[in-house]
C-alpha positions as CSV (number, residue, x, y, z in Angstrom):
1,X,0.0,0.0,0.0
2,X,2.7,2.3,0.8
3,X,4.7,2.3,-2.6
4,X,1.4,3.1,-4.4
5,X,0.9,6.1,-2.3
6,X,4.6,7.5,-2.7
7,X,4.2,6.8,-6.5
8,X,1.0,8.9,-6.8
9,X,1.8,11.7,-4.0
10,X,2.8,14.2,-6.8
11,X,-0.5,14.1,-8.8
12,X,-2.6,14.2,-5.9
13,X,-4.4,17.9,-5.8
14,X,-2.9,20.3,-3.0
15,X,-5.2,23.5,-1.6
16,X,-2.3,26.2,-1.5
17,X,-4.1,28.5,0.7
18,X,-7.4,28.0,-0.1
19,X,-6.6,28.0,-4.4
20,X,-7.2,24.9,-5.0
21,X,-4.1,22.6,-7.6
22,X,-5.0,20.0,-9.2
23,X,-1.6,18.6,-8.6
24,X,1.6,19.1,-7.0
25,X,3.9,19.7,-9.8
26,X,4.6,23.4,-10.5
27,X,6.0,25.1,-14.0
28,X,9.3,26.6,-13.1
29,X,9.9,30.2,-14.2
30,X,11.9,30.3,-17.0
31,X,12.8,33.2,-19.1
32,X,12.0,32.4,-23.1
33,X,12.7,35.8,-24.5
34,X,9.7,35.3,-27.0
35,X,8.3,38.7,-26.8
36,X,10.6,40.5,-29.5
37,X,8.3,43.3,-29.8
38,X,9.2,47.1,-29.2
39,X,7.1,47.6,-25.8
40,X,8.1,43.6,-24.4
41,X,4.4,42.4,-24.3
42,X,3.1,39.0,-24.0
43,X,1.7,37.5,-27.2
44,X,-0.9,35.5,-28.5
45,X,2.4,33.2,-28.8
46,X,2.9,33.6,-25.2
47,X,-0.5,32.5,-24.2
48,X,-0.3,29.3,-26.8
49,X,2.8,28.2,-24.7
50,X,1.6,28.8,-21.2
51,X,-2.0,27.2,-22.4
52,X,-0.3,24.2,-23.6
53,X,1.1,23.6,-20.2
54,X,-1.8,24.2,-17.9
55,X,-2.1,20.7,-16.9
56,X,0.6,21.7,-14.5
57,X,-1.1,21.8,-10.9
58,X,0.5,25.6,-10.7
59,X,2.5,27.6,-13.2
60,X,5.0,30.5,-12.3
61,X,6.0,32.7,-15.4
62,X,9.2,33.4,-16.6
63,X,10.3,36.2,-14.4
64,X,8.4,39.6,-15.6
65,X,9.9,43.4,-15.3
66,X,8.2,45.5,-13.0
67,X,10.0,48.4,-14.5
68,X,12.4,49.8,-17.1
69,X,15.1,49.5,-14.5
70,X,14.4,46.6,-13.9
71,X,15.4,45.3,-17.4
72,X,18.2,42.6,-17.6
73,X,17.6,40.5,-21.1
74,X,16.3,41.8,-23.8
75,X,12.6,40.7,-25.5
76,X,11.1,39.5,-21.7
77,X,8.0,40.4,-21.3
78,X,6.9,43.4,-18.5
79,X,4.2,44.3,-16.4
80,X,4.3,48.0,-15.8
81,X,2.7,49.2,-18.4
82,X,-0.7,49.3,-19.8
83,X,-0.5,47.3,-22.9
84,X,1.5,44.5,-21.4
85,X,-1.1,44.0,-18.8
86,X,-3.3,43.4,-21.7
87,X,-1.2,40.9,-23.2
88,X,-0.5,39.2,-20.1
89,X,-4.5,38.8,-20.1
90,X,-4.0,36.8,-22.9
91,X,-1.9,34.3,-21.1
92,X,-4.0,34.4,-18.0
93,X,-7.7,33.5,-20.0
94,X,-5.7,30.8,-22.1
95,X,-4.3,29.0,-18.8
96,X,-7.7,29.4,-16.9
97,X,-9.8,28.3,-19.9
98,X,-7.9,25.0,-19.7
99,X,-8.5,24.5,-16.1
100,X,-5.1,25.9,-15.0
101,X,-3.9,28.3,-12.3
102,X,-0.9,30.7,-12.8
103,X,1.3,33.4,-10.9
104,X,3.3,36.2,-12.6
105,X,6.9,35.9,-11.2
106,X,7.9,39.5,-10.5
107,X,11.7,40.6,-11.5
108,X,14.3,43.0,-11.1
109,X,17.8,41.5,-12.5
110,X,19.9,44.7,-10.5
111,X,23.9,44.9,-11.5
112,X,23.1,41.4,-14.3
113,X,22.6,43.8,-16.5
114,X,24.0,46.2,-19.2
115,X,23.6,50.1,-20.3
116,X,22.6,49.2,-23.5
117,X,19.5,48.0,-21.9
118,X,19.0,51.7,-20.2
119,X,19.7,54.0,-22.5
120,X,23.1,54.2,-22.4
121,X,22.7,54.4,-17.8
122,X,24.4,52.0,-15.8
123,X,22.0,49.5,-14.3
124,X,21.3,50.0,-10.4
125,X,22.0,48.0,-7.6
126,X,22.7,47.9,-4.1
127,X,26.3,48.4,-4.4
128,X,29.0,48.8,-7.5
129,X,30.1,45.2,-7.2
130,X,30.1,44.1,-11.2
131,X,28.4,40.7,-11.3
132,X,30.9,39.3,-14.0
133,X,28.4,37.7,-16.0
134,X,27.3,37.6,-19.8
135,X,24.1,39.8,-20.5
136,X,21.7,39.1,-23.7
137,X,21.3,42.4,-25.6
138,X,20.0,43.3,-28.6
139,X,23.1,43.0,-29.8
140,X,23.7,39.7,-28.1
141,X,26.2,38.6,-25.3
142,X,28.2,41.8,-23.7
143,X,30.0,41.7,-20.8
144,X,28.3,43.4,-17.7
145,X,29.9,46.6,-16.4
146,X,30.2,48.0,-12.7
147,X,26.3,49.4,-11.8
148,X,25.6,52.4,-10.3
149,X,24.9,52.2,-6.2
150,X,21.2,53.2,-5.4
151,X,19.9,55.8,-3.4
152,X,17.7,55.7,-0.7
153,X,15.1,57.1,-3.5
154,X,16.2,54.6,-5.9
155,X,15.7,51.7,-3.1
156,X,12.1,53.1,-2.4
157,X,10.9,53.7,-5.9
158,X,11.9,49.9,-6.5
159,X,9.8,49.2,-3.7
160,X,6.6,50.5,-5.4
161,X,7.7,49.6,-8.5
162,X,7.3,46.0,-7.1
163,X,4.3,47.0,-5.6
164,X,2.4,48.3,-8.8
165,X,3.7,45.6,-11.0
166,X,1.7,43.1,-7.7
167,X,-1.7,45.1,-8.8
168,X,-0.9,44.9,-12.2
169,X,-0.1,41.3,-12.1
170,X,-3.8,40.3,-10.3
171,X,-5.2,43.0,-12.7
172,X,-4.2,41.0,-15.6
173,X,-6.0,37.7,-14.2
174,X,-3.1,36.2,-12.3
175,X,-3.6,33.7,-9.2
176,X,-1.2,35.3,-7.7
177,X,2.6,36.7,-7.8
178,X,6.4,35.1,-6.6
179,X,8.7,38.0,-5.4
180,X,12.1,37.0,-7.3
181,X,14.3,36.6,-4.6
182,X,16.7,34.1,-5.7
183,X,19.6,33.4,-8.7
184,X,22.0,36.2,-7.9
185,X,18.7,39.0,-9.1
186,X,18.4,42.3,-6.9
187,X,17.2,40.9,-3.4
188,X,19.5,38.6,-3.4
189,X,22.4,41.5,-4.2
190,X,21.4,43.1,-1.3
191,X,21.3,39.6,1.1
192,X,24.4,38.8,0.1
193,X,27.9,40.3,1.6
194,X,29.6,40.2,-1.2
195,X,27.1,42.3,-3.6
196,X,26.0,44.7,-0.9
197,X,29.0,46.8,0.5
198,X,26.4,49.8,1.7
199,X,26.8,51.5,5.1
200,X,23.0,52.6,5.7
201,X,19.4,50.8,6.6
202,X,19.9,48.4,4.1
203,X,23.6,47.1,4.5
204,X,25.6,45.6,7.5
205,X,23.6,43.0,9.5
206,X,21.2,40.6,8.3
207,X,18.5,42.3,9.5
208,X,18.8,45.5,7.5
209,X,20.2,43.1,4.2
210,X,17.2,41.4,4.0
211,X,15.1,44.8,4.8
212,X,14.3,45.8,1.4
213,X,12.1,42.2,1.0
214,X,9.8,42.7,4.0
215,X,10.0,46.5,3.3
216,X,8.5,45.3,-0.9
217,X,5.9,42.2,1.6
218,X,4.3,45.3,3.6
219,X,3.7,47.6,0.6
220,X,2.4,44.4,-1.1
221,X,0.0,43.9,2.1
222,X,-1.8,46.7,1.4
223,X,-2.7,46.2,-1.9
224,X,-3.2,42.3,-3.0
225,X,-4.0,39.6,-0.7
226,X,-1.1,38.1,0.5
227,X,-1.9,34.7,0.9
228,X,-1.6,34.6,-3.2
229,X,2.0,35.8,-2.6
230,X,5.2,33.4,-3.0
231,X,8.7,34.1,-2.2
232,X,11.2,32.5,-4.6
233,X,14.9,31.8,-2.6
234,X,17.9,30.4,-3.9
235,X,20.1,29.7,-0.1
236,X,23.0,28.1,-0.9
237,X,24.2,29.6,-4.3
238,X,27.5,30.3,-4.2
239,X,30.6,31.6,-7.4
240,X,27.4,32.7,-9.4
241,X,27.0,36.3,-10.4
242,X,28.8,37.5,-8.0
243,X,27.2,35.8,-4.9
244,X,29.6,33.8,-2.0
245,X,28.3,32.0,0.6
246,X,29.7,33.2,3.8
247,X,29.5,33.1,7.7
248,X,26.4,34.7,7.9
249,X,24.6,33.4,4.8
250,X,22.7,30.2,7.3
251,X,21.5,33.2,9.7
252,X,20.5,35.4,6.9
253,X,18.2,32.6,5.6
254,X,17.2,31.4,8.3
255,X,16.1,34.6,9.6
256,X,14.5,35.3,6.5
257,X,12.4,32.8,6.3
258,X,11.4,32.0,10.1
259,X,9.8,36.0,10.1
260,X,8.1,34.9,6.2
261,X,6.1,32.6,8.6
262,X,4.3,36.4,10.1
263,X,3.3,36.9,6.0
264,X,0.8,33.9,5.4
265,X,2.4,33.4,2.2
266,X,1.1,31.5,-0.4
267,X,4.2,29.0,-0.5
268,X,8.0,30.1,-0.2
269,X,9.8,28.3,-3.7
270,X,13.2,27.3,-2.6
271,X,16.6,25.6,-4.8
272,X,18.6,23.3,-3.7
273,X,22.2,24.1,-4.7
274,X,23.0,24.5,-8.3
275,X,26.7,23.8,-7.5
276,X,28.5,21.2,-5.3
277,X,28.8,22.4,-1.6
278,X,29.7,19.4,-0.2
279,X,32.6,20.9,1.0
280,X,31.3,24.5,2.0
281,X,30.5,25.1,5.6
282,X,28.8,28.0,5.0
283,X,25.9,26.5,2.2
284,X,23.0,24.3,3.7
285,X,23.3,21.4,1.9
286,X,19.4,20.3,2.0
287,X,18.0,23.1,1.4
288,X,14.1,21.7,1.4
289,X,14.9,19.6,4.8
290,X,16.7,22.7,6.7
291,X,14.1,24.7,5.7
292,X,10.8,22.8,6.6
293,X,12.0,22.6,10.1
294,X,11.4,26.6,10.0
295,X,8.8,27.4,8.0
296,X,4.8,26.3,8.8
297,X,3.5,27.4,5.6
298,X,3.7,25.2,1.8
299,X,7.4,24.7,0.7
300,X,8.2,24.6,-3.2
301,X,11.3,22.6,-4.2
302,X,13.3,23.3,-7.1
303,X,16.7,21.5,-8.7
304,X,16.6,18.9,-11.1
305,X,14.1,16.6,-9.5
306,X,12.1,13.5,-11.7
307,X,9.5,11.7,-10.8
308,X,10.9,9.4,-8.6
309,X,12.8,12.2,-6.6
310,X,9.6,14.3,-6.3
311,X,7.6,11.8,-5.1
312,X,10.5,11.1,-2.0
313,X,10.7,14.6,-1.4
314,X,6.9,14.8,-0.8
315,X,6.5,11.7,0.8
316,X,9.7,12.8,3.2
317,X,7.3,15.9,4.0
318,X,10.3,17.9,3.2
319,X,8.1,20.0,0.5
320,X,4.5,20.5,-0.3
321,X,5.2,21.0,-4.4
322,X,7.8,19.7,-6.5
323,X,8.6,23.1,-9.7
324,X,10.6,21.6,-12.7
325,X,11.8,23.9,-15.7
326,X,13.3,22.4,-18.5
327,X,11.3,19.0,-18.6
328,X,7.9,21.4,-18.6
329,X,9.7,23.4,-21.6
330,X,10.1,20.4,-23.9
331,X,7.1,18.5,-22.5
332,X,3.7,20.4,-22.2
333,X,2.2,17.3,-21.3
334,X,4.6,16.2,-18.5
335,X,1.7,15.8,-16.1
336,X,0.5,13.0,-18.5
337,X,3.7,12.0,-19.3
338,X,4.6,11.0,-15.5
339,X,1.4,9.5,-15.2
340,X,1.8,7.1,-17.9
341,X,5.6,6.6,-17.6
342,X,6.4,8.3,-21.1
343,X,9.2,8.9,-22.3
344,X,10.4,12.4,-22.4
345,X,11.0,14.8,-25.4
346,X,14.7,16.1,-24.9
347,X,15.1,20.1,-24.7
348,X,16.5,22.2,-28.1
349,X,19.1,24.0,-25.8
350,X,19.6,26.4,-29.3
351,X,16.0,28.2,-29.0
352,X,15.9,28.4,-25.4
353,X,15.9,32.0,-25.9
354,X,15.3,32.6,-30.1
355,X,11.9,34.1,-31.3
356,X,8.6,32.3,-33.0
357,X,7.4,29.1,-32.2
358,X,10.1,26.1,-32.7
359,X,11.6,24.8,-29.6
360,X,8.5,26.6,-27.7
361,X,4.8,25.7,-28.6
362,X,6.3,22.8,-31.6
363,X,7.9,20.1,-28.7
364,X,5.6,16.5,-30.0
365,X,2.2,16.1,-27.3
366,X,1.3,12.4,-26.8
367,X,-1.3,10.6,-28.8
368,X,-4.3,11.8,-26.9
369,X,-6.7,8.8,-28.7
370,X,-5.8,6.4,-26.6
371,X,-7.3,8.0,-23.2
């Protein structure tokens, strides 16, 4: 009895916080760089893609601008102005229509970034710390350059930047919205020591690095319910743009996330490390088991996880949801696919990130005349 429960866990339906998911396996953002349009909207292209995969018990989009500054790739969608609302409405009707549920991850990509996306302006970030990383312009791959340190009135417009793009986001039919907070992006600039050198409110201890989060959580409080809010986290990332694991790193997360449990979050979407830190005191090395030992509320995992491996992780109560990217991006039908043991389509790494429809909406579906 016990072996068909852990082999059925993941498509069992899951109420996160009263919205109701047919399943536990999430879409993972990931950014496709499909909407090469002049103002970044979401397309009737868009809305095929996300439509196709709405078997998924919860999708999170590829990460969406809440403003121009917050621009790090070029041809991403946004959500701060009116006409990409409306095309994220497309996106929103299509995954609904098929029975789906769906939350707008909201992004701000800090020093990864480049002037070419900003006029000719460095990017902003908490600190001048360059990230060292490639950045996809419109002109392809450039190096990123040194940003410019925000102000105080930099830091606070961000904050309601966030906080618009929140009622634009439920405005344009989404579930909900996850708060980037992971993958080297701006919150996690300012968590970390090594990205955030500053010497006022929000540099120093952990408390005042991780200020700018609850500071963007409040402002959000006020205007959207915050039970349809998630918090995306990436703990133990560590030689990626420009973020180190150090002595403080455990105590930064785990105060983070302990005071996330005052929020009533919708979940909190955590990674488990993209590199090796076996040998790295300063990384937790389970990052859904340290974790669920803080945090009462529903617990995402993320990192390379299969069937098999989600169903453990949920029957180990170490996470409510299991989110995969790349098998969702070749496999619109992975739902169906687990469920009937499928094989699996294998990714077209060359148009992760190329316009039209091959290698997005094109990946084979499974012969649907047999069910």
């Amino acid at each position: 009895m016990e072996n068909t429960m852990s082999d059925k866990l993941i498509f069992e339906s899951y109420s996160l916080n009263g919205l109701l998911l047919k399943n536990r396996m999430v879409m993972a953002p990931m950014t496709r760089s499909r909407s090469n349009n002049p103002e970044n909207v979401a397309t009737e292209l868009t809305a095929k893609y996300y439509g196709q995969r709405a078997s998924a018990g919860l999708i999170i989009t590829e990460g969406t601008f809440v403003s121009e500054e917050a621009i790090g790739v070029v041809n991403v969608p946004g959500i701060y102005t009116t006409a990409q609302v409306e095309g994220w409405k497309l996106v929103t009707n299509a995954v609904h229509q098929e029975g789906g549920a769906i939350f707008a991850q909201l992004w701000h990509t800090g020093a990864y970034s480049h002037p070419d996306l900003h006029n000719g302006k460095k990017p902003l970030a908490p600190s001048t710390v360059n990230p060292d990383q490639q950045v996809f312009t419109a002109e392809g791959f450039k190096p990123s350059e040194e940003p410019q340190a925000m102000t105080l009135e930099d830091i606070k417009r961000t904050i309601r930047d966030f906080k618009q793009a929140a009622v634009n986001a439920f405005e344009a039919g989404f579930d909900g919205v996850e708060l980037h907070g992971a993958n080297g992006y701006l919150l996690q600039q300012f968590f970390s020591q090594n990205t955030n050198k500053r010497k006022d409110e929000y540099g120093g201890s952990v408390e005042n690095r991780a200020r700018i989060l609850f500071e963007i959580l409040d402002e959000l409080k006020e205007v959207v319910d915050i039970n349809r809010v998630g918090v995306r986290l990436n703990p133990s990332l560590h030689g990626i743009m420009g973020i180190l694991t150090d002595g403080e790193t455990i105590a930064l997360y785990d105060y983070i996330i302990t005071r996330l449990n005052d929020y009533d979050l919708a979940y909190i979407h955590l990674i488990e490390p993209f590199t090796d830190v076996s040998e790295n005191p300063d990384a937790v090395q389970e990052v859904a088991r340290h974790f669920r030992k803080l945090y009462k509320g529903a617990i995402i995992i993320n990192r390379g996880f299969n069937k098999e491996t989600a169903n453990k992780v949920l029957n180990d109560n170490d996470a409510n949801l299991v989110s995969f990217g790349v098998p969702f991006l070749a496999n619109s039908d992975l739902v169906e696919r687990f469920m009937t043991d499928a094989p699996l389509n294998q990714p077209d790494q060359a148009t992760f990130y190329t316009p039209g429809e091959k290698g997005y909406t094109d990946y084979p579906i499974l012969n649907k005349s047999h069910s």
